[in-house]
KEKE-3310 file (N, C-alpha, C; in steps of 0.2 Angstrom, whole numbers, plus 5000, padded with zeros to 4 digits):
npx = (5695:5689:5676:5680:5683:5670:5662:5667:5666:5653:5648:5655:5647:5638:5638:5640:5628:5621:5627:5623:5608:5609:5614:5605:5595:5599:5601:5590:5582:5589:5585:5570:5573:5573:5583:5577:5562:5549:5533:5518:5509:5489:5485:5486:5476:5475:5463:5454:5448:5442:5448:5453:5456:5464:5475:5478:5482:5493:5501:5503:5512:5523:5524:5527:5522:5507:5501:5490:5477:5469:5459:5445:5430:5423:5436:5443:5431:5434:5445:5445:5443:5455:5464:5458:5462:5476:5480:5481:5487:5504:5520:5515:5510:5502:5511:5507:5494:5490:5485:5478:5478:5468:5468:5456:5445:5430:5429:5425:5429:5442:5448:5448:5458:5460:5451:5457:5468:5462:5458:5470:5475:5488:5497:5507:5506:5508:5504:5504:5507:5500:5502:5491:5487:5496:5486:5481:5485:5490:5501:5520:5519:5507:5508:5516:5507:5499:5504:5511:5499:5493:5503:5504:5493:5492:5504:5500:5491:5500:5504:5516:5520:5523:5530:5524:5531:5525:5523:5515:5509:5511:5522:5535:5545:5558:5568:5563:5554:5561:5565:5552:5552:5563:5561:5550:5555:5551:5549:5541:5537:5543:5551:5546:5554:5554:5555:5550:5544:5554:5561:5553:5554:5566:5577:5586:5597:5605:5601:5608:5614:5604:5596:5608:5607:5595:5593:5594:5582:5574:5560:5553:5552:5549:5546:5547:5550:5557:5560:5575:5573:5557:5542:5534:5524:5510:5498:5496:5508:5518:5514:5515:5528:5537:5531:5532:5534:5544:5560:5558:5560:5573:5580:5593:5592:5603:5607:5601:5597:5613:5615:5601:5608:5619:5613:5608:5593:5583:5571:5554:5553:5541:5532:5524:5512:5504:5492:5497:5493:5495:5490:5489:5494:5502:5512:5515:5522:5533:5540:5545:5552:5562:5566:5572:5583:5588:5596:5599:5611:5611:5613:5605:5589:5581:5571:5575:5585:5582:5574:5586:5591:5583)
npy = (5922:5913:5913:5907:5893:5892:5891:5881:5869:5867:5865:5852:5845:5846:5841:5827:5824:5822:5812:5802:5801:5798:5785:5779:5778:5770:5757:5753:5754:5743:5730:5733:5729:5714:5699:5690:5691:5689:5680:5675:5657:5658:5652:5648:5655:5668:5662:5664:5678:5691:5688:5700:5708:5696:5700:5714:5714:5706:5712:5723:5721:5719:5708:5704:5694:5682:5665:5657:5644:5632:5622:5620:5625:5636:5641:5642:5651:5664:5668:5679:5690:5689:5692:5705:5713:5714:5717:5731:5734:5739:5731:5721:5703:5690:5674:5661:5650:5635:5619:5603:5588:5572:5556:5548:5558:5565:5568:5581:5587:5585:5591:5604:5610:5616:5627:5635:5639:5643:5656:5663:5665:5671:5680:5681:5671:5659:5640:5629:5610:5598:5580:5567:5556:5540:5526:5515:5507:5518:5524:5529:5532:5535:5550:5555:5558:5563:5576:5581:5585:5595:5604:5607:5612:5622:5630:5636:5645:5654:5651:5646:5630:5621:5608:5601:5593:5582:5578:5562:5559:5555:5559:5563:5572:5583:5579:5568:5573:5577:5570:5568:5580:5583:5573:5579:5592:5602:5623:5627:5622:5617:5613:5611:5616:5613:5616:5611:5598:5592:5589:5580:5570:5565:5572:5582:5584:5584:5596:5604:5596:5594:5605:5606:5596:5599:5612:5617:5616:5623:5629:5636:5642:5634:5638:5635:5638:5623:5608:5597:5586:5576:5574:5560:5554:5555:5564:5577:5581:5580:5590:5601:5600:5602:5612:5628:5646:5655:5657:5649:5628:5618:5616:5621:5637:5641:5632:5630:5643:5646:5634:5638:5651:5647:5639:5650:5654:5665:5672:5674:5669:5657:5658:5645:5641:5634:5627:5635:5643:5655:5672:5681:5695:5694:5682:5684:5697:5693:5684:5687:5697:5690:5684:5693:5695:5682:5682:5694:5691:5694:5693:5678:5680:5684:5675:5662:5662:5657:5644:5635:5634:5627)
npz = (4832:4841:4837:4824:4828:4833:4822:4815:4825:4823:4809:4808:4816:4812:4798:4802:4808:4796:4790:4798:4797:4786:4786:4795:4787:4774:4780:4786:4773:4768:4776:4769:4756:4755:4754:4747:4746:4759:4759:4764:4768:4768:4781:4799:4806:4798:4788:4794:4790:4779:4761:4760:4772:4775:4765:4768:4781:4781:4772:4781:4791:4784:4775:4759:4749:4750:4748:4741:4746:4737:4736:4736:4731:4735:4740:4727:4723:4729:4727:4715:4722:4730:4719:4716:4726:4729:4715:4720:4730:4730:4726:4733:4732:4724:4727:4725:4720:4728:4725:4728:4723:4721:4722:4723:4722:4716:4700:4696:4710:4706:4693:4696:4696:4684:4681:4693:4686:4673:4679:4685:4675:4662:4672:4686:4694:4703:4700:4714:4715:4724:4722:4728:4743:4743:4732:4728:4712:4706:4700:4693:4679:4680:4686:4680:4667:4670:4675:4665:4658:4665:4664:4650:4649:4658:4654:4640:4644:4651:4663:4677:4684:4697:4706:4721:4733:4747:4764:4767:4756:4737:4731:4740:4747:4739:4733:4725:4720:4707:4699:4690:4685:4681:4670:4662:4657:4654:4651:4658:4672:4686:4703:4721:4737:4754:4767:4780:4776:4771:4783:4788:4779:4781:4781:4788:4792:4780:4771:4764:4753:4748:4744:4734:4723:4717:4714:4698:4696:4703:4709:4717:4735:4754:4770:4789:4806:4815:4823:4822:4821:4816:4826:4824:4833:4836:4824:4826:4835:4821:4816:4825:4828:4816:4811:4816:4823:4818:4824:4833:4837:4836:4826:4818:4806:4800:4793:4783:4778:4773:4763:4752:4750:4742:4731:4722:4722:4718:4723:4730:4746:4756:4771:4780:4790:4796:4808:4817:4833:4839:4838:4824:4820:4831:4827:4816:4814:4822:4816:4807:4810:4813:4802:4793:4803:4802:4789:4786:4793:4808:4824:4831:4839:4855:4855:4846:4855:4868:4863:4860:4871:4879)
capx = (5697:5683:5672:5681:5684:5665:5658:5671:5663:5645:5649:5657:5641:5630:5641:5639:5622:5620:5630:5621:5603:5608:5615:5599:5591:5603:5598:5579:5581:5592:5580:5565:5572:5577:5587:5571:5555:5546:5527:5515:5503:5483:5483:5487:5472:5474:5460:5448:5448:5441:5453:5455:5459:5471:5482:5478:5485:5500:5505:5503:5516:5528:5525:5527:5514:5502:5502:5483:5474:5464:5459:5438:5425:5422:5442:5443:5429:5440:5450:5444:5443:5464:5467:5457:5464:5483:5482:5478:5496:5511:5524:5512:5508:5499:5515:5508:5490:5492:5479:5482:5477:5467:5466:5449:5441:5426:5430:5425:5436:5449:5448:5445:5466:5461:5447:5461:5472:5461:5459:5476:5479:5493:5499:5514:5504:5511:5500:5507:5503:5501:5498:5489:5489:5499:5485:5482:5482:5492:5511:5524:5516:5501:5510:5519:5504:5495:5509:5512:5492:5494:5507:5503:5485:5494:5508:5494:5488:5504:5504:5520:5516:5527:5528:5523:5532:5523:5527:5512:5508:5514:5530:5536:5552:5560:5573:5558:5549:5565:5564:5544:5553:5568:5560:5546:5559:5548:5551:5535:5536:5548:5548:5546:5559:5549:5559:5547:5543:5563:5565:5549:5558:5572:5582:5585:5605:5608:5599:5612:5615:5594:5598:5613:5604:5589:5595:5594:5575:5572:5554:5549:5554:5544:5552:5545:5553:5556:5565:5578:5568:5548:5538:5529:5521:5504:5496:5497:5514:5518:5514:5517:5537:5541:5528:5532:5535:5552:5563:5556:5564:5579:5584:5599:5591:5609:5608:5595:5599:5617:5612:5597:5611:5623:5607:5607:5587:5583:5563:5551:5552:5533:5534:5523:5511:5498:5490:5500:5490:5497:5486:5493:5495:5510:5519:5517:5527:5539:5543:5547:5561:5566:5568:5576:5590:5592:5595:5607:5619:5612:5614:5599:5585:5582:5568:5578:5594:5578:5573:5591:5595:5579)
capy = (5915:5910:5913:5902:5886:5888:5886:5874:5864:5870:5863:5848:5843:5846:5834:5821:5822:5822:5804:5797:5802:5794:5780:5774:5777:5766:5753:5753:5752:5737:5727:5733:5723:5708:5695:5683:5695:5684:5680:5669:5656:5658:5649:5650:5661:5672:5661:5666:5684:5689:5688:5708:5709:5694:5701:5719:5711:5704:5718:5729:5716:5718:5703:5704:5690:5679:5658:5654:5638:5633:5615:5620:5628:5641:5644:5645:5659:5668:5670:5683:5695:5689:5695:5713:5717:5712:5722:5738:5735:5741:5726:5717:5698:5684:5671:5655:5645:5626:5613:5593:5584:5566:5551:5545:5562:5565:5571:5588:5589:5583:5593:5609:5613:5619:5633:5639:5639:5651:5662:5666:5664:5679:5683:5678:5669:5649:5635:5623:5604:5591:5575:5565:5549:5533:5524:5507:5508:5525:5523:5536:5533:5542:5554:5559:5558:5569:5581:5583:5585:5600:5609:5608:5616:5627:5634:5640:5651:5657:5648:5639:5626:5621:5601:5602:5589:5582:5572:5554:5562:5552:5563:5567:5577:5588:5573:5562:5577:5582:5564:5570:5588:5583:5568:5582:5595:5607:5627:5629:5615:5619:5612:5616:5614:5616:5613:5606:5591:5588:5588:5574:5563:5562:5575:5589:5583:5584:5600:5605:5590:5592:5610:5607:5592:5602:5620:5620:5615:5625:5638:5639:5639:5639:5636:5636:5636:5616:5604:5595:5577:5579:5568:5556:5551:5558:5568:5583:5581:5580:5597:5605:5598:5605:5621:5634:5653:5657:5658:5643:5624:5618:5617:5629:5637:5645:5626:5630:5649:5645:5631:5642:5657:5645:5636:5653:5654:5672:5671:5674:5665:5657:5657:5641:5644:5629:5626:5640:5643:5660:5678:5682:5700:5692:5678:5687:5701:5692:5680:5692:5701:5684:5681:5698:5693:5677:5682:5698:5688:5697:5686:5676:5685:5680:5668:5657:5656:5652:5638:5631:5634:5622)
capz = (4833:4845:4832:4817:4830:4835:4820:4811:4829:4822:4804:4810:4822:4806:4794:4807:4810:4790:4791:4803:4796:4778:4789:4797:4780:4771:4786:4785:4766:4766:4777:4765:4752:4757:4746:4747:4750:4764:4759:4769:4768:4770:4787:4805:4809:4793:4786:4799:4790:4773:4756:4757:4776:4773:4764:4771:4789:4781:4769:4787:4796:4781:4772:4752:4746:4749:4745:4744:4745:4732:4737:4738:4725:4740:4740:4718:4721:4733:4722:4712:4728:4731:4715:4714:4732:4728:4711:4724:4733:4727:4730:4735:4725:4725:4726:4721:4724:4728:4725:4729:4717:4727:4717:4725:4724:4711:4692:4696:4711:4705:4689:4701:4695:4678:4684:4696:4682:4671:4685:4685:4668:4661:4677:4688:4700:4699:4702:4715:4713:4726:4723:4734:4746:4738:4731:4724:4706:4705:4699:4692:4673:4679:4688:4673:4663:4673:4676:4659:4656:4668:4662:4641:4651:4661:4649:4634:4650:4653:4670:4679:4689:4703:4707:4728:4739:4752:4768:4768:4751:4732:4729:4749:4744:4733:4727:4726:4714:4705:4691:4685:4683:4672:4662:4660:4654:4650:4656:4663:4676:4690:4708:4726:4742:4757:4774:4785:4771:4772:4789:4789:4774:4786:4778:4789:4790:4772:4767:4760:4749:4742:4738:4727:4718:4715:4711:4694:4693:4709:4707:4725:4743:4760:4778:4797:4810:4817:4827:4818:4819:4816:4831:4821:4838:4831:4818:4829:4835:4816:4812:4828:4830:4810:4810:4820:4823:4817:4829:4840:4839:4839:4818:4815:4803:4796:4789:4778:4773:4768:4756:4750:4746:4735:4725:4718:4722:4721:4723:4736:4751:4760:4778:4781:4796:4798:4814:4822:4836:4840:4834:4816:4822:4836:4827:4808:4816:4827:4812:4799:4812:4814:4795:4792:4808:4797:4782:4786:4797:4816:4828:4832:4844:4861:4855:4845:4860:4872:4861:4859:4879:4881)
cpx = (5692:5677:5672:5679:5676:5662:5660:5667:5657:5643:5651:5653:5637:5632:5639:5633:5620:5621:5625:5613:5602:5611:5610:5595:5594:5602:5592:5579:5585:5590:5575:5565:5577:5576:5580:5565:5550:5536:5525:5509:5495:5481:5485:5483:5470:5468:5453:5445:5446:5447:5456:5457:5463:5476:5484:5484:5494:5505:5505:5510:5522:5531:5524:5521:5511:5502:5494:5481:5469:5458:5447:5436:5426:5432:5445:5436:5429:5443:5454:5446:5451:5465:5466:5460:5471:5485:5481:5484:5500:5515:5521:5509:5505:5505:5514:5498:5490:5485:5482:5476:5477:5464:5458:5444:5439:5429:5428:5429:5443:5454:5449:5453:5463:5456:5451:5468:5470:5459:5465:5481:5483:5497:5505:5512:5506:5507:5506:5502:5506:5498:5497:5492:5491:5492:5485:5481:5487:5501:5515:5521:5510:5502:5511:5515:5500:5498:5508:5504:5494:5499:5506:5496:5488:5498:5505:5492:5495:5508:5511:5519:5524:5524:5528:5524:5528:5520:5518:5509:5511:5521:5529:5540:5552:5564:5567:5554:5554:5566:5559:5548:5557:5566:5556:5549:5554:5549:5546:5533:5544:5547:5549:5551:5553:5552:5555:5545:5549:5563:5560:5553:5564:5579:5586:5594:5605:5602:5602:5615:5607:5595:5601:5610:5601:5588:5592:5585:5569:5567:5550:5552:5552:5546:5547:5550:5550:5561:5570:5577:5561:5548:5533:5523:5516:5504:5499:5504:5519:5520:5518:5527:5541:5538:5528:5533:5541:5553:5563:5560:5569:5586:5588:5596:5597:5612:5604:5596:5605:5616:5607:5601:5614:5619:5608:5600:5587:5576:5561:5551:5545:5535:5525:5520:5503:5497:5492:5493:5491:5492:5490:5496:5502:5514:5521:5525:5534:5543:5546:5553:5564:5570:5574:5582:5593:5598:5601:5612:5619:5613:5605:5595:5583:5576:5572:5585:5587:5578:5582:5594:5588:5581)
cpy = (5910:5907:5907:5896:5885:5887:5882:5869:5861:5864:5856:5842:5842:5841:5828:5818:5819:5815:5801:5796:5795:5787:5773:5773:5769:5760:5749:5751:5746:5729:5729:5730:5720:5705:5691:5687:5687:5684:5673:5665:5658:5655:5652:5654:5665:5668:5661:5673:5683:5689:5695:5711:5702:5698:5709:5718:5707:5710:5725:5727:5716:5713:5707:5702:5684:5671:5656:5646:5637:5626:5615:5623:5634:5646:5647:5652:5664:5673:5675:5691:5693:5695:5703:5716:5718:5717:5729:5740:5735:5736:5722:5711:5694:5680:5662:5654:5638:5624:5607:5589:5574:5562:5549:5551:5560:5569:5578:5591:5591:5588:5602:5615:5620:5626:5637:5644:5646:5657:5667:5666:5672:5683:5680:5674:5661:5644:5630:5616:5601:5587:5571:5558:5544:5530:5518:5509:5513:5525:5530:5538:5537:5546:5559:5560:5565:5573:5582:5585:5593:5605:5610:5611:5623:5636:5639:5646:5656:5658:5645:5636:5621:5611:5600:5596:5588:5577:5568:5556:5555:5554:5567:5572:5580:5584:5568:5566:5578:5575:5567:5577:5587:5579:5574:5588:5601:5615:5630:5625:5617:5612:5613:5613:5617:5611:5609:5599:5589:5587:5582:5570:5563:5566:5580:5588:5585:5589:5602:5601:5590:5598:5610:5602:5596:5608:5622:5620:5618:5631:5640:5635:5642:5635:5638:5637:5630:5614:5602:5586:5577:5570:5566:5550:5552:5564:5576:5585:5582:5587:5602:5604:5602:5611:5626:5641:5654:5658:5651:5636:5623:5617:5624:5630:5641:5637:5626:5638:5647:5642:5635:5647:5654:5641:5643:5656:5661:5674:5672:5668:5663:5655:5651:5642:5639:5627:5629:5643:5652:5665:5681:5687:5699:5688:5680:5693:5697:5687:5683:5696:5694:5682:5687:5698:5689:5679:5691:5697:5690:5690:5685:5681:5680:5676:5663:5656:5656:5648:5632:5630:5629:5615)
cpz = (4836:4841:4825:4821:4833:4829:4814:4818:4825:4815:4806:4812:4815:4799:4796:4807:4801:4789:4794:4803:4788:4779:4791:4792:4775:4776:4785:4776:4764:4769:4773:4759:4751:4750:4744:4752:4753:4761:4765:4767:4772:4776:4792:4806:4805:4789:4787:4794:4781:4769:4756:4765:4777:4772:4766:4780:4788:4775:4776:4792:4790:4776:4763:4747:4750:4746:4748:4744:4741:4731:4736:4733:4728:4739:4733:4717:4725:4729:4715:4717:4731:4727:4715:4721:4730:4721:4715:4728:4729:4730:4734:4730:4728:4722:4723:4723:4722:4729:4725:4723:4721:4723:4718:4724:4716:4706:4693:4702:4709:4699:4689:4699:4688:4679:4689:4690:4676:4675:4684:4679:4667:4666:4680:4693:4697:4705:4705:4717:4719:4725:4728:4738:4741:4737:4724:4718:4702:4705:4695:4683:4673:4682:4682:4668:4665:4674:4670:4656:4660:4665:4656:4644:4650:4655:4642:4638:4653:4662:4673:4684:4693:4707:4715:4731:4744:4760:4769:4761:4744:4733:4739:4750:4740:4728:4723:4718:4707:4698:4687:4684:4678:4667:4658:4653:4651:4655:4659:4670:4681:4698:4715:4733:4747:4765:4779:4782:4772:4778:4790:4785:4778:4784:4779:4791:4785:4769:4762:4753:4743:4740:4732:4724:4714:4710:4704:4692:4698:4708:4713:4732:4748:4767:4783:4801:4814:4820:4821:4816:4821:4823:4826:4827:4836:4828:4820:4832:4827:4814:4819:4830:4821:4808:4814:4818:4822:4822:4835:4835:4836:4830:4818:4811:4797:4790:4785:4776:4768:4762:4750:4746:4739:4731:4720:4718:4723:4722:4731:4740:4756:4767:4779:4790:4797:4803:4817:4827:4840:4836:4828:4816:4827:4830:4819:4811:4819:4822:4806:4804:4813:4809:4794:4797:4804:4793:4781:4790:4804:4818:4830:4839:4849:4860:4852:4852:4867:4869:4860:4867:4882:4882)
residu = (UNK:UNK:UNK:UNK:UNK:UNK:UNK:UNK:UNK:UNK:UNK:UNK:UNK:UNK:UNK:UNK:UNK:UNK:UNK:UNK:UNK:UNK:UNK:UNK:UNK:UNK:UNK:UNK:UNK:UNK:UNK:UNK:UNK:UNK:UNK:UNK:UNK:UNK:UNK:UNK:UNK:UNK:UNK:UNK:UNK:UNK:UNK:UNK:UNK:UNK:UNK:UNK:UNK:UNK:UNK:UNK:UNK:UNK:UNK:UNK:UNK:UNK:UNK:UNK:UNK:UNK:UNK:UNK:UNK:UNK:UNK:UNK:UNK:UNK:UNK:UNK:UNK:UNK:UNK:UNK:UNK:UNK:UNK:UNK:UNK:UNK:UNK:UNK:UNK:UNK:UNK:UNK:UNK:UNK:UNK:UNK:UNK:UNK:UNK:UNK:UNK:UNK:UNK:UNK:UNK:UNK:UNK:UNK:UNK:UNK:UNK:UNK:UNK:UNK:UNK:UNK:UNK:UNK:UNK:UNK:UNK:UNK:UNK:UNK:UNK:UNK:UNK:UNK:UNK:UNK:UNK:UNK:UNK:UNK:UNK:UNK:UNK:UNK:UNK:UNK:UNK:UNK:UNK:UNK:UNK:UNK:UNK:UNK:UNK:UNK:UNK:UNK:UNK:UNK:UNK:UNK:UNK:UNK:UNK:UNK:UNK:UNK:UNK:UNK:UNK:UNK:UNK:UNK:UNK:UNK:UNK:UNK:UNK:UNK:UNK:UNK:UNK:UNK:UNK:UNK:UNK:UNK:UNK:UNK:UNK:UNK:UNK:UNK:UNK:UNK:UNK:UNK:UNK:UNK:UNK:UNK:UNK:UNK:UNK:UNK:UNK:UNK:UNK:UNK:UNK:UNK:UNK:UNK:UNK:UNK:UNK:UNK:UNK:UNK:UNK:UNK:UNK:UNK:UNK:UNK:UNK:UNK:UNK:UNK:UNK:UNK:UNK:UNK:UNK:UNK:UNK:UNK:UNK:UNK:UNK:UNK:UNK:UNK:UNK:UNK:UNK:UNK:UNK:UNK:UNK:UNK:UNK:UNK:UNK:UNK:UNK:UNK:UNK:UNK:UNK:UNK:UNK:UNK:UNK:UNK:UNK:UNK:UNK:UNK:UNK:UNK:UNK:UNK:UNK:UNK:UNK:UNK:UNK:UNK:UNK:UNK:UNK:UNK:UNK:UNK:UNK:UNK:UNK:UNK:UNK:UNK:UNK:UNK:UNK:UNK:UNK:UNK:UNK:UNK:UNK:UNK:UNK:UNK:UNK:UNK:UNK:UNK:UNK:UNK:UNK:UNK:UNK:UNK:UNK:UNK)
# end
């Protein structure tokens, strides 16, 4: 009798253990893939480094992809060493590269879009469009002219091109982008939500309200961590009050996941990391378990309840 009741114990102990091993597995595997794999842009520091320890440094920190800049000759022949590094990781992408489009720059900058464009021809990488400062001269006809130029380039290439909001910018918003997208109508033309530009346009109340407009024409979305009213006292207050390390100022960020849920977006997410002043190696890591708290419902980590107990 000794014998049965030890090792029904024996068997019991070893069930248990069997649960609670396929437990922390089923754990670990539901954070590895998240609803909205988190990618990052080429800055905060990471642009110090070449294109192949880039993405090396952010596929080590558990990032997804990658959001290059394509703005310079130098950064369009980059571009090639993105790509042959990126095809080498598994689950790893190149999620978008943005160019701004400046009404005053020279005919060869300015045209610098369609050389980006065959680059990435055939692949899933999406060209994002800023236009640039309001200039005299420059109305919504040649927005639309020139969007629509872009996209009948793009589309033959197999390109989607993503209309980029941006705050002192032509188009500051996503509502502001969301007219040139449906006169456009075309299914290659999408456009992008990008929470630190809302909470500059004055929006960061009513995200919820730019979501549900948006939704149907929505091909990209990228977030920081920010206050919930940008300092427009200078440039530099500007960035640093709507760009941060996850986790840091005082924006609920559960007002900006929810909405994000019921748009239906199921797309990679760019963590937006410009002027971060922090080593890429600290706030890559501390922003990605921040994202991953968001995003399954934990409760916030003891950097965001300091920044809110501020």
């Amino acid at each position: 009798m000794h014998f049965k009741n030890l090792y029904l114990n024996t068997l019991l102990i070893v069930i248990l253990s069997v649960q609670s091993i396929f437990s922390v597995g089923s754990e670990k595997n539901e954070k590895s893939t998240l609803k909205w794999p988190l990618t990052a842009y080429n800055f905060g520091g990471l642009d110090q480094f070449s294109p192949e320890e880039q993405i090396d440094l952010l596929h080590k920190n558990g990032y997804k992809g990658i959001i290059i800049r394509g703005a310079t000759a130098s950064n369009v022949q980059n571009l090639d060493h993105f790509i042959l590094k990126a095809d080498k990781i598994p689950e790893f992408d190149i999620q978008a590269v943005f160019i701004r489009y400046n009404f005053t720059d020279k005919e060869e900058d300015k045209d610098r879009w369609k050389k980006v464009v065959d680059k990435i021809a055939g692949s899933k990488i999406q060209l994002w469009v800023i236009f640039g400062k309001n200039t005299l001269g420059i109305n919504d006809d040649f927005i639309e002219s020139k969007l629509r130029e872009m996209v009948n380039y793009s589309s033959q290439k197999d390109v989607e091109v993503i209309l980029y909001p941006h705050s002192t910018c032509y188009i500051e918003s996503a509502e502001e982008a969301l007219p040139f997208v449906e006169k456009i109508n075309h299914p290659k033309l999408k456009l992008a939500f990008h929470l630190y530009h809302e909470i500059r346009a004055g929006n960061g109340s009513r995200i919820d309200e730019v979501f549900e407009g948006i939704k149907d024409q929505l091909g990209a979305v990228t977030m920081a961590g920010t206050d919930s009213i940008a300092d427009f006292s200078l440039p530099r207050t500007m960035n640093t009050s709507t760009i941060k390390v996850l986790g840091q100022g005082n924006f609920d960020m559960r007002k900006f996941i929810l909405p994000l849920s019921k748009s239906g977006y199921m797309g990679s997410v760019g963590f937006m990391n410009f002027k971060i002043e922090d080593k890429p190696e600290v706030y890559l890591e501390s922003s990605l378990e921040e994202w991953e708290n968001l995003i399954s419902g934990c409760k916030p980590t003891h950097s965001m309840q300091q920044s809110k107990n501020q």
